[in-house]
C-alpha positions in Angstrom: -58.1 -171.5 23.6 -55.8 -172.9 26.4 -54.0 -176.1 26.1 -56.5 -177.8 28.5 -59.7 -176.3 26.8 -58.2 -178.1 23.6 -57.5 -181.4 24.8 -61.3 -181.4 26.6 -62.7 -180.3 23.3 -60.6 -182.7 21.1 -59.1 -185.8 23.6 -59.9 -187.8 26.5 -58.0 -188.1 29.6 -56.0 -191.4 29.5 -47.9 -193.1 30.8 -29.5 -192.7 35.3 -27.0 -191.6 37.5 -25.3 -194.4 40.1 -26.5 -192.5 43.3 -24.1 -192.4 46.7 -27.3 -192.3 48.9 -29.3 -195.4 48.7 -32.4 -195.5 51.3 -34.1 -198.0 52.8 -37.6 -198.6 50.9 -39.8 -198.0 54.2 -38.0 -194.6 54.8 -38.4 -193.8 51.4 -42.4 -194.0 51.9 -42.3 -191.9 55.2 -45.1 -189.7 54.9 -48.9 -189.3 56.8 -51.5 -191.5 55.3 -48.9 -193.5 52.8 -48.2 -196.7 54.1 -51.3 -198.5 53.2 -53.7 -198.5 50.3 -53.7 -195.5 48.2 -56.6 -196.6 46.1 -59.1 -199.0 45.2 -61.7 -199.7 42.3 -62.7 -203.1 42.4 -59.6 -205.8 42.3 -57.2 -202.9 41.4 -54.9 -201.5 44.2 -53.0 -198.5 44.0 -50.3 -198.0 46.8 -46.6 -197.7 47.4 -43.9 -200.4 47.1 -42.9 -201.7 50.6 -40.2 -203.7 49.6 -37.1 -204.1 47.1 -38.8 -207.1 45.6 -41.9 -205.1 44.8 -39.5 -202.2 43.5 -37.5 -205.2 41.3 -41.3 -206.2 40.0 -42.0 -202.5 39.4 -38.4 -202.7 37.2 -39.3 -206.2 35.6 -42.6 -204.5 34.4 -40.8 -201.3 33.2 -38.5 -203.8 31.5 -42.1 -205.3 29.5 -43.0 -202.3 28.8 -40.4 -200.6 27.3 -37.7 -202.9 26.1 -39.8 -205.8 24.7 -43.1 -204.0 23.7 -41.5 -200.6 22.9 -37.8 -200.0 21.2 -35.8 -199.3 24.1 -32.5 -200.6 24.0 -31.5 -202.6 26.6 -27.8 -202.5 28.1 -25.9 -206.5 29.4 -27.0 -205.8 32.8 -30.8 -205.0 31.4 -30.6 -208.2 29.2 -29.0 -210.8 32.4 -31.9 -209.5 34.7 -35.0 -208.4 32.6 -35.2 -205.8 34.7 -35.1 -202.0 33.6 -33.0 -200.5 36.5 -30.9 -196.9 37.2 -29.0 -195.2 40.0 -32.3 -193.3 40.5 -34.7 -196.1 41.4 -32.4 -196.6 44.6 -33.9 -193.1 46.1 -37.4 -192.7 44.8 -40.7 -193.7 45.6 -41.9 -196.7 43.4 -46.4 -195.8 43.0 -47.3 -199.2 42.1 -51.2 -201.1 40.6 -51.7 -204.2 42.1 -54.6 -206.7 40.4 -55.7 -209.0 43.6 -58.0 -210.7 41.4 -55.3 -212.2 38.6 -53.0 -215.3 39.6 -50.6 -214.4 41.9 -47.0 -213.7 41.2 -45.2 -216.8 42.5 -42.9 -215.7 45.2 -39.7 -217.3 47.0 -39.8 -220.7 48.9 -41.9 -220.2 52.1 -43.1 -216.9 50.6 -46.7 -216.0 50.2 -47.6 -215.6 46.8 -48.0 -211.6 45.8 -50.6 -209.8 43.5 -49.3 -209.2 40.2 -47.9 -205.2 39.3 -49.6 -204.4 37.1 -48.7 -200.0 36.8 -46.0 -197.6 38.0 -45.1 -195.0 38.6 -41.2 -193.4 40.0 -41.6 -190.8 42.5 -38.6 -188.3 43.7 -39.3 -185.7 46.1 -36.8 -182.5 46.1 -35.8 -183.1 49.6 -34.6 -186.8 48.7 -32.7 -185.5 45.2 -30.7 -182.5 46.9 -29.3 -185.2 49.1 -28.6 -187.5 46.3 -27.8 -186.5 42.2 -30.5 -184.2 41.1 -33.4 -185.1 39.2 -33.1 -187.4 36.6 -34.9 -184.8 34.4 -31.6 -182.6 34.7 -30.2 -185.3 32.2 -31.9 -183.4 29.5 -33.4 -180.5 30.5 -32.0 -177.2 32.9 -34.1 -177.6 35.5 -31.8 -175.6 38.1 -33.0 -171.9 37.0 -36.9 -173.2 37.4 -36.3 -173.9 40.7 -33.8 -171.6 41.8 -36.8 -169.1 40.8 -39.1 -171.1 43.2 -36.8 -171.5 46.6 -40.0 -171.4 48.4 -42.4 -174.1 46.9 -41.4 -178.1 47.1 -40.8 -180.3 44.0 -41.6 -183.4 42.8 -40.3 -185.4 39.8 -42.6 -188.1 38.2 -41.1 -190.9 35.9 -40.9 -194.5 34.4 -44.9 -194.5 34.4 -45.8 -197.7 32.6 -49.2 -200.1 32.2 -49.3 -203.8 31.1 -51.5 -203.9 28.1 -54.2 -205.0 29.0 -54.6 -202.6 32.1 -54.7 -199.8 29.6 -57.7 -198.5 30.8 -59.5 -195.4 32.8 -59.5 -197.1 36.0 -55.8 -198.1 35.9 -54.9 -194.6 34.9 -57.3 -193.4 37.9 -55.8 -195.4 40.7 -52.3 -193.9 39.0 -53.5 -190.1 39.4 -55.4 -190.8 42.8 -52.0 -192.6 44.3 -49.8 -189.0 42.8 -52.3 -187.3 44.3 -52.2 -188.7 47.7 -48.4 -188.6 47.6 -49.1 -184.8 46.7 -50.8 -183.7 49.4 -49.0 -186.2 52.5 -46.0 -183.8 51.5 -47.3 -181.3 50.6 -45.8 -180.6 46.9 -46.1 -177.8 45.2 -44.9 -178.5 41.3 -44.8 -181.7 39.7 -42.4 -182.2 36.9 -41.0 -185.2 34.9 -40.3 -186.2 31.2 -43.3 -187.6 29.0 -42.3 -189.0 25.7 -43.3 -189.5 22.3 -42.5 -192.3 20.5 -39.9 -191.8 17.5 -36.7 -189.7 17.4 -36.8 -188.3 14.1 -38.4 -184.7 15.4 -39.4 -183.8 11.6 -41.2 -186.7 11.6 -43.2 -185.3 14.8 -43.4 -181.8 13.7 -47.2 -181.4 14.0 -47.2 -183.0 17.7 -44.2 -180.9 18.5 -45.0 -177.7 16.6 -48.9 -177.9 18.7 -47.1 -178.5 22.2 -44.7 -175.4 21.2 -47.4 -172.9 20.3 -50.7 -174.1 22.3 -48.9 -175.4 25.6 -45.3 -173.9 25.8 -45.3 -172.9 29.5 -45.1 -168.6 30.7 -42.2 -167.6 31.3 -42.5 -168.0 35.5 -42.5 -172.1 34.6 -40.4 -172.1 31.6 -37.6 -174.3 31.2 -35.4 -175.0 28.4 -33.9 -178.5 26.9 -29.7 -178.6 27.6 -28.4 -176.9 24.6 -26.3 -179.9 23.7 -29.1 -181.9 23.5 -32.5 -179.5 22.8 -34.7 -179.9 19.4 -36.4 -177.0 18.2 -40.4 -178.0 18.7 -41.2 -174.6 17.0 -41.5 -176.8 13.2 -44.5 -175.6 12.1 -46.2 -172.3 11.7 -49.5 -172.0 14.6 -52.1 -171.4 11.2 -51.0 -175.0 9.7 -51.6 -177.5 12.6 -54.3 -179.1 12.8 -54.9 -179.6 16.6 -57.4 -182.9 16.4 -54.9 -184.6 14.4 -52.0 -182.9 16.6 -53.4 -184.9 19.4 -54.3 -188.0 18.1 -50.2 -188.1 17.3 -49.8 -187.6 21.4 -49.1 -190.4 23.6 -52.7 -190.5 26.1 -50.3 -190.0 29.6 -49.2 -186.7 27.9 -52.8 -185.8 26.6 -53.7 -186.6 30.3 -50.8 -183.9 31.3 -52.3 -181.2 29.6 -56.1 -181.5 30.2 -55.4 -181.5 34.3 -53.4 -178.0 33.6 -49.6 -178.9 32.9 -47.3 -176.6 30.8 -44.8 -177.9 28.5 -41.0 -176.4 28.4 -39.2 -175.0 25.3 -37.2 -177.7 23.1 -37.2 -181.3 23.2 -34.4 -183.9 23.3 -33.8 -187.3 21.5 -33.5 -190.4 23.6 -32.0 -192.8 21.0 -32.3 -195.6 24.3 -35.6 -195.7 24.4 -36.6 -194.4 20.9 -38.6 -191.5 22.1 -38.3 -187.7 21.5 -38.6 -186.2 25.4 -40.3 -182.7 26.1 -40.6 -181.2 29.8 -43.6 -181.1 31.6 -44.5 -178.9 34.7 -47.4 -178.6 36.7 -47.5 -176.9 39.8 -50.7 -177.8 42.1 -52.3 -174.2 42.0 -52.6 -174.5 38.1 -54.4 -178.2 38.2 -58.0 -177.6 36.5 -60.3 -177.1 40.2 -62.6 -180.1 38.3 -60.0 -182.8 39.1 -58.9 -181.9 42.4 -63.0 -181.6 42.7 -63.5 -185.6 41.5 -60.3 -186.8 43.2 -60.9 -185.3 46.6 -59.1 -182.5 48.0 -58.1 -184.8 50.5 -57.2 -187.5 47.8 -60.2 -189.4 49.1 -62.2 -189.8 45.8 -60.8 -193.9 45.7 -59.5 -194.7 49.3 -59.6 -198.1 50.2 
């Protein structure tokens, strides 16, 4: 049974480097179809941040999210701004979920009053990180050899996704996909990877989520990427016979549960990120293995939720 056969059978679908280039936030957007609305369902919008103050909301909600909710440990500057923030925010693509219907965020003197963010998501394309640092994903994980062996097909990294509580729902997490998918196809990506983490760093303590990723979704060898080997975990903790795959996936965080029903592999080893309290594992999923029922309800022409 594949991974994605598993997680339909079992699971729903439901989550730096200082940088020498630093571009403008209406270049980073350049793109057909991509400066307005990405998606709507009722007062939720999904589209991409137009300004540095949306990307510094995106950031303060990040902060929310994984600092005061979660166990990330925040650094002096983190703490003096409430703000999680990286070199790599100042190249990428900030997806952002906008509620027009809850009380607007209260803006500077003589500024209009903006719709709260409410969910995001940090895009970097290839062509933007081969000018800048890499991917942060190279932080923990060789990437290089993956796409060395794909010279011909165009990356994308996804990272920092992140809902307000109360958002945490199928339409949030719809607009989220719809607005990747959009961003997909305006240019025309061919592989999507990115980090997803599970909460805790003690990796015996996640030995059955680990040990099921490892034997039921560990990608071929043509996608296959290993954790850095001063960092990887083994994932392999458990023999195949002894997991128990409904409670392997009840242990897995809903954005990753989400991964592997739409068609994404996972890569060999995980790493610890003692920052944020999470064990990381890889996930990639190029566009031609996406399960043909999602790019079905989404639109092939990401049109399933335009505005």
């Amino acid at each position: 049974m594949s991974p994605r056969e598993i997680v339909s059978k079992f699971g729903p679908l439901v989550r730096g480097t200082a940088h020498a280039l630093k571009l403008p936030v209406g270049q980073r957007v350049a793109g057909p179809g991509l400066d307005g609305p990405l998606g709507r369902i009722g007062s939720l919008e999904a589209r991409l941040a137009r300004s540095e103050a949306e990307v510094r909301t995106a950031q303060a909600l990040r902060y929310r999210v994984f600092y005061e909710e979660m166990a990330a440990i925040a650094d002096a500057g983190g703490l003096a701004t409430r703000r999680d923030v990286d070199g790599f925010d100042a190249v990428c693509d900030h997806l952002l979920v906008l509620d027009h219907d809850a009380p607007p965020e209260a803006g500077r003197p003589f500024q209009k009053p903006r719709p709260p963010v409410v969910g995001t998501y940090r895009l970097l394309r290839q062509t933007v990180a081969d000018l800048a640092d890499g991917f942060y994903t190279a932080n923990e994980f060789d990437i290089q050899p993956l796409i060395s062996a794909h010279r011909k097909l165009n990356f994308l990294e996804l990272g920092r996704s992140c809902v307000l509580k109360p958002y945490r729902t199928k339409r949030t997490v719809e607009l989220l996909w719809a607005g990747i998918w959009s961003y997909v196809r305006a240019h025309r990506i061919d592989v999507m990877i990115g980090c997803a983490s599970i909460e805790g760093t003690d990796p015996e303590r996640l030995a059955l989520p680990l040990s099921f990723l490892h034997h039921n979704a560990r990608a071929p060898d043509a996608w296959r990427v290993s954790a850095l080997p001063e960092r990887r975990v083994e994932m392999n903790r458990m023999p195949a016979e002894a997991i128990d795959a409904r409670a392997a996936l009840a242990a897995l965080p809903p954005l990753l549960k989400g991964y592997l029903r739409v068609g994404a592999f996972i890569g060999d080893g995980a790493v610890v990120d003692h920052q944020f309290g999470t064990t990381d594992v890889l996930v990639v999923l190029p566009v031609s293995a996406i399960n043909p029922r999602y790019i079905t309800y989404y639109g092939a022409d990401a049109s399933r939720h335009a505005a």
